[in-house]
C-alpha positions, 0 to 999 in steps of 0.5 A: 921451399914448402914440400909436401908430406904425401902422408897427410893426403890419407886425413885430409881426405878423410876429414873432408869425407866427413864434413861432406857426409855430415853437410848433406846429412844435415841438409836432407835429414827429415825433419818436422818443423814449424817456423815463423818470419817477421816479413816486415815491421812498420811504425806507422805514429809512433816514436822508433829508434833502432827497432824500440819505441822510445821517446825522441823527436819525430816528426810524425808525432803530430799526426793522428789516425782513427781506427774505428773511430778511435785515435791510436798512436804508436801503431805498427803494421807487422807482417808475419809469415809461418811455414811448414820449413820441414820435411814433414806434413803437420796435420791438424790433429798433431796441434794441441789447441790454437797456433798462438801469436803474442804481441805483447801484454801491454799490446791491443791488435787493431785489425788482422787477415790473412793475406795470401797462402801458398797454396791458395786453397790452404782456407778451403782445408778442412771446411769440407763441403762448406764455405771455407773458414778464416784461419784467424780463429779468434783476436784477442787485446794482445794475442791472435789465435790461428786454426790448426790446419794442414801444412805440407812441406813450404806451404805457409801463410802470411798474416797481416796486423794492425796493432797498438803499443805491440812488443817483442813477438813470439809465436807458440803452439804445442804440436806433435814432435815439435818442440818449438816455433822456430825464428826463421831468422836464425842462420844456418851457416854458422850451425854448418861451420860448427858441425863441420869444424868439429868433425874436422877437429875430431877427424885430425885428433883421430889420425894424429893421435898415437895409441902408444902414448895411451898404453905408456902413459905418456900424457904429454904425448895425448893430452894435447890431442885429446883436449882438441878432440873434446873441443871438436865433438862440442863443436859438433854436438852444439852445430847439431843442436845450434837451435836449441842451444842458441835459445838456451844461451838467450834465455841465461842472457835475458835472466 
């Protein structure tokens, strides 16, 4: 029969202290930041296949649609939407230049808008007394540039995109204490399971860790839990940092 060593409630209350503190930590820090979803991706003539257009046999490839007069294939309609997923207003002045969406080099944006806000009058920021201005500032082959404008904490817009031969999308702006435009996609679960796990790791290495063995030299007797304590403070520096070290270890993949 299993008895329990009433020693290990002291760590283990600790320990769960700790991953306790760190989750709401985590969860409540104050933080400026911009991010963007990709609320739908749509071929509408074209040739798909696991997300990527390539050559197969589809149905549709007969039918035609004329935009402006002109006969597109291979057109998508993508919805994105970008938020203000932080703690902090971003105010115009904070953004150097335009908030850039980038379709593609080979892609060409066949229409664009906006098509909702929150709150509604996010258009009506800025424009003073006068009629309010499309955020859309400017639409080029492959590339859609947006206004700077006010967004407080959840406020968001969605735009609305027609475009042909369009690629991976990736949005950019330089803005004030914003590194990047962070994918909303990228969970944060598993950021919460490293930072969580490792200042556990850390937590029980700490309170098994015997002092004597340091001052006697006795390796075998630290070295173990040494390796796991190093082990738990990665896992916690890469949960902390999960966004940065994720795109890090994308960009090595893609070369």
């Amino acid at each position: 029969m299993f008895n329990f060593d009433p020693k290990f409630l002291g760590p283990i209350a600790t320990s769960i202290g700790i991953c306790v503190s760190v989750t709401l930590w985590t969860l409540n820090v104050r933080r400026k930041e911009l991010s963007y979803e990709i609320v739908s991706d749509d071929v509408i003539v074209g040739l798909q296949d696991a997300g990527n257009l390539r050559a197969i046999n589809n149905p549709d490839a007969d039918l035609e649609i004329l935009v402006h007069g002109e006969s597109v294939k291979n057109v998508r309609h993508l919805t994105l939407k970008i938020a203000n997923s932080g703690h902090i207003p971003i105010r115009p002045a904070d953004f150097d230049g335009s908030i850039r969406v980038k379709l593609g080099p080979s892609a060409k944006i066949l229409s664009a808008a906006i098509s909702e806000t929150y709150p509604t009058n996010l258009q009506e920021r800025g424009s003073g007394d006068n009629a309010p201005i499309s955020l859309i500032s400017k639409v080029e082959e492959g590339k859609l540039l947006l206004r700077p404008v006010l967004l407080n904490g959840k406020d968001f817009l969605i735009v609305k995109i027609l475009v042909k031969d369009g690629g991976d999308v990736e949005i950019d702006s330089h803005i004030e204490g914003i590194t990047d435009i962070k994918y909303q996609k990228e969970s944060n679960s598993l950021a919460l399971a490293l930072t969580n796990g490792g200042a556990f790791v850390m937590a029980i290495c700490l309170f098994y860790l015997n002092p004597v063995d340091f001052a006697t030299n006795n390796f075998i007797g630290y070295l173990p839990f040494l390796i796991l304590f190093f082990i738990g403070y990665n896992m916690l520096f890469c949960g902390l940092n999960f966004a940065k070290v994720n795109k890090l270890i994308a960009r090595r993949a893609n070369g």
